[in-house]
N, C-alpha and C positions, 0 to 999 in steps of 0.2 A: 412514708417519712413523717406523716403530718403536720403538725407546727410547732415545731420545738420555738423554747423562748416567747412564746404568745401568751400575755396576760390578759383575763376579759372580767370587768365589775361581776361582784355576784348576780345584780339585775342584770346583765346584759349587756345595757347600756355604752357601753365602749368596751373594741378590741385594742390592743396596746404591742405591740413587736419590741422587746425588748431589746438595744442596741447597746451594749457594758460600756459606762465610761461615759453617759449622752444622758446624762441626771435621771436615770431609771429609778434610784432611790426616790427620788420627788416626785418622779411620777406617779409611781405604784401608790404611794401614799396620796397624792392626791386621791387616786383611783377609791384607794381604800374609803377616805374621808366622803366622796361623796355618795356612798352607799351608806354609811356608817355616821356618819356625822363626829368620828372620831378617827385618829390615828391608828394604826398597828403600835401598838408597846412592842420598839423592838425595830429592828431594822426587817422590814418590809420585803428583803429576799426570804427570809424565815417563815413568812406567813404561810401556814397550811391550811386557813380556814378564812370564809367570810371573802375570797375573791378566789377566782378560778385560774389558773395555773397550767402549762403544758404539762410540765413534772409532777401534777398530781394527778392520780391515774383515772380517778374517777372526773375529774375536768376535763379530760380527751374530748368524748363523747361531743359534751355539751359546747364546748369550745367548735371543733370540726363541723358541727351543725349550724352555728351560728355564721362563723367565718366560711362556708362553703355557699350558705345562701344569700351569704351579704345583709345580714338582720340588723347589725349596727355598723356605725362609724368605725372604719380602723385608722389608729393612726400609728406613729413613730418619732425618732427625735434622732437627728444625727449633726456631728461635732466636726471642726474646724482639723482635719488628720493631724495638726503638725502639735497643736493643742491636746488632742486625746492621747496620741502616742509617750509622751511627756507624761499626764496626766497616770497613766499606764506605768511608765516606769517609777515615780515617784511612789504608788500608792502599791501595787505590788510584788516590784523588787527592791526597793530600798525601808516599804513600812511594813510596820506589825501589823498581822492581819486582826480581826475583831476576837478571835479564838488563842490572842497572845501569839500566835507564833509565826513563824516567814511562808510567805505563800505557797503553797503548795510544795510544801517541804524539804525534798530534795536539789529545788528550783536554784534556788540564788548560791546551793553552794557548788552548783554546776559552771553557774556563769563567772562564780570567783576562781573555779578553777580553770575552765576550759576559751574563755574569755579575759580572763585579769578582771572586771568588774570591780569596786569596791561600791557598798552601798553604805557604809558608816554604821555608828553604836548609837544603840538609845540614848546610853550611858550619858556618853558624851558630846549630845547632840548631833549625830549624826556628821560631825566634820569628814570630808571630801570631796575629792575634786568631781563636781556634779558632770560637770562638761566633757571630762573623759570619759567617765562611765557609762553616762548617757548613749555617746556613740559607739563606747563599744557595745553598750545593750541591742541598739541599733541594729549592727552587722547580726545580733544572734536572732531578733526580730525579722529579718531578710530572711535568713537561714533557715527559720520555722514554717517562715510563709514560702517561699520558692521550695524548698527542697524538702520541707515536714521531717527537717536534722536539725540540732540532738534531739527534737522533739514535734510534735505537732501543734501547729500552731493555737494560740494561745485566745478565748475569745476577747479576751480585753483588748489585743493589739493587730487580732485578724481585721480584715477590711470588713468597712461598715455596712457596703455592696451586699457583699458575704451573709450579712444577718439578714439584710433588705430583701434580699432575693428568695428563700429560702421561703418566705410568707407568700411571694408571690406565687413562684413555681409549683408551690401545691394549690393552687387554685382563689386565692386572698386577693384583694385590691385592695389598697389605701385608700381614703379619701385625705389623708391630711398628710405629709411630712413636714417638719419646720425644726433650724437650725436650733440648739441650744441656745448661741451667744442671742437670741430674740427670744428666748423663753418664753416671757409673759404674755409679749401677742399672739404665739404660735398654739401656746396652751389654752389661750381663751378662746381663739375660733375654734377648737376643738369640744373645749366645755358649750360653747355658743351651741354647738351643733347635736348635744345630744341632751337627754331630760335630767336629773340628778335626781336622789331623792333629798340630797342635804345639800346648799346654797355654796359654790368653792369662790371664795374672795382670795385670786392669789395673790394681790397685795398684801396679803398676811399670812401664806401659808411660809412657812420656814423653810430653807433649802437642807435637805436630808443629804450629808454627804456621810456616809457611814466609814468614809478612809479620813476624815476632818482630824488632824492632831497624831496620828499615827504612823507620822514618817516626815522624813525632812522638806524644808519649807524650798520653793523653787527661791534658788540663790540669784538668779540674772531674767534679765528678757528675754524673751522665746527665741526670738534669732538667734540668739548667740550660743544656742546649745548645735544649730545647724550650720559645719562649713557647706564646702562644696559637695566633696560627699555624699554627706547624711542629706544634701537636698535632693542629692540623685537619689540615692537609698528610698527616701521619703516617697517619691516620685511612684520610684520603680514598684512599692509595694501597694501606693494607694491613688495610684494614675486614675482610676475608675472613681473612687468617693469624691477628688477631686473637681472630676469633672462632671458628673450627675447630680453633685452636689452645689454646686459652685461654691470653691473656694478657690482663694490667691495662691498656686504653688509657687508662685517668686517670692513674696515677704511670708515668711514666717507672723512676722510681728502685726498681719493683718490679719487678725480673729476673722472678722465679722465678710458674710458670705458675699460674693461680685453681683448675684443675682438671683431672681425667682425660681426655685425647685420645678422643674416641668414635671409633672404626675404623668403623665402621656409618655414621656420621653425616659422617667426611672420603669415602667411598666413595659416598656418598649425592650429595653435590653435589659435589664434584670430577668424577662420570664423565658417560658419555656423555646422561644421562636431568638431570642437576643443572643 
């Protein structure tokens, strides 16, 4: 299986598990910049060249060498479920993707038909009712992940677990995971931890959001997209990020995580024996 989704500096220098939706754009371009001392031109999933990549086939090799004998720091980045899933519907069922068009093509006119969904007009700035849609995107979100109907599920809205595990289970250790909503400390003891060849000041690097303006803006607070329901729903599909992760499954409206990530305790049951 190898490592799908594992980004590594062209120096080496840091391995990266890609998690959708968990500021991967900022990250990789961090990545990029401190080998480079420059950005990618270009949103940083595109990159073929100058950082090393699972999906580049000639990166395999040298990626699997590195991440099997533990040669640098691996890290990751993982999100608040109730905050990503959200994040997920807003950016690719209701916006334009970067190539002009609705994600993954046949996708959103599935859900307006077999769902009711509406996700609004560019036109006319996307007016609807966020709150119904949402939930009902929800139920088809359940449907992908329990039963892989009408489709299989989806990496922007599969559990975070799901990507986490997958670096383990082929033989990967982390040395770092840290929340998003802490970015900056979480990215520094990371940078702290391995050599650069170019100096990363993230007090100045920009936040690369490549879905930024391309779909409608969140109209309410986060609770209030979740009744009872969708907090079961929530629960039911992301009961494990949850709790490995620590985050509040009772308020929605508390981003920010109850507790420290155990590295011991996500290797524990993420890998092959969990």
């Amino acid at each position: 299986m190898g490592f799908p989704g594992v980004w590594m500096t062209e120096s080496e220098s840091v391995v990266y598990r890609v998690v959708p939706k968990c500021a991967c754009s900022t990250i990789g371009q961090i990545m990029y910049y401190s080998d480079h001392g420059e950005f990618f031109d270009g949103d940083i999933h595109d990159a073929k060249s100058k950082i090393h990549k699972w999906g580049i086939e000639e990166s395999q090799p040298v990626i699997e060498a590195n991440v099997q004998n533990h040669k640098s720091p691996a890290f990751t980045c993982v999100r608040n479920p109730y905050g990503r899933i959200l994040s997920s519907f807003f950016d690719k069922i209701c916006g334009i993707q970067r190539n002009g068009k609705r994600y993954r093509g046949k996708l959103v006119p599935l859900l307006i038909q077999k769902y009711g969904i509406e996700v609004g007009d560019p036109e006319t700035g996307f007016e609807f009712d966020q709150i119904k849609s949402f939930r009902r995107f929800l139920l088809f979100a359940r449907d992908t992940i329990r039963w892989r109907r009408p489709m299989d599920p989806d990496i922007h809205w599969s559990a975070m677990s799901g990507h986490v595990s997958t670096f383990i289970m082929n033989g990967g250790r982390y040395d770092h995971i840290f929340p998003v909503e802490t970015f900056n400390d979480g990215m520094q003891k990371v940078l702290d931890s391995i050599e650069t060849r170019h100096p990363v000041n993230l007090t100045e690097i920009p936040r690369f959001n490549e879905s930024e303006g391309h779909g409608p803006k969140r109209a309410h607070p986060i609770a209030d997209y979740f009744d009872d329901l969708s907090l079961h729903l929530v629960y039911e599909i992301y009961k494990r990020d949850f709790n490995l992760f620590k985050y509040d499954v009772h308020d929605p409206n508390n981003k920010m995580p109850t507790g420290e990530i155990d590295l011991d305790e996500v290797h524990a049951k993420l890998g092959p024996k969990g």
